[in-house]
C-alpha positions as CSV (number, residue, x, y, z in Angstrom):
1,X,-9.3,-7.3,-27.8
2,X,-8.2,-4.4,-25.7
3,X,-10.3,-6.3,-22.6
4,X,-8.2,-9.8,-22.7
5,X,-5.5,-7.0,-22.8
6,X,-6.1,-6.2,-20.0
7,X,-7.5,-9.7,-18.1
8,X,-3.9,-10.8,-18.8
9,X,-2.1,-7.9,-17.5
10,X,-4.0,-8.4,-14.6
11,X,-3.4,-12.1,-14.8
12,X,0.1,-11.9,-14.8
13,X,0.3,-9.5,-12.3
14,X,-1.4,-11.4,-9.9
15,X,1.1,-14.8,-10.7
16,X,4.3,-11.9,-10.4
17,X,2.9,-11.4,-6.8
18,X,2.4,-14.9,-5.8
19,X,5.7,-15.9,-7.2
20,X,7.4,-13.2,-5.1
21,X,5.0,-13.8,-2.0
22,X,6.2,-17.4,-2.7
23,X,10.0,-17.0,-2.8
24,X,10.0,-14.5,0.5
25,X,8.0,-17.2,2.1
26,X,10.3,-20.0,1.3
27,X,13.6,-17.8,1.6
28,X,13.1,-15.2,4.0
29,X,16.5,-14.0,4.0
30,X,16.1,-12.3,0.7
31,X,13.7,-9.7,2.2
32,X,16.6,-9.2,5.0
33,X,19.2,-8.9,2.3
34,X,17.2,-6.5,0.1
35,X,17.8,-8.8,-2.7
């Protein structure tokens, strides 16, 4: 099952990046802070 290996990595990343897209957009100081 080496391809839903991958489909979830890929999954996942894509839901890291809107969780962090999500959190500079409702906090923008954290992207002035570095943290």
């Amino acid at each position: 099952d080496e391809w839903m290996d991958e489909a979830d990595l890929k999954l996942n990343m894509m839901i890291f990046m809107d969780a962090m897209i999500g959190l500079t957009e409702r906090d923008p100081t954290r992207l002035e802070t570095g943290a």
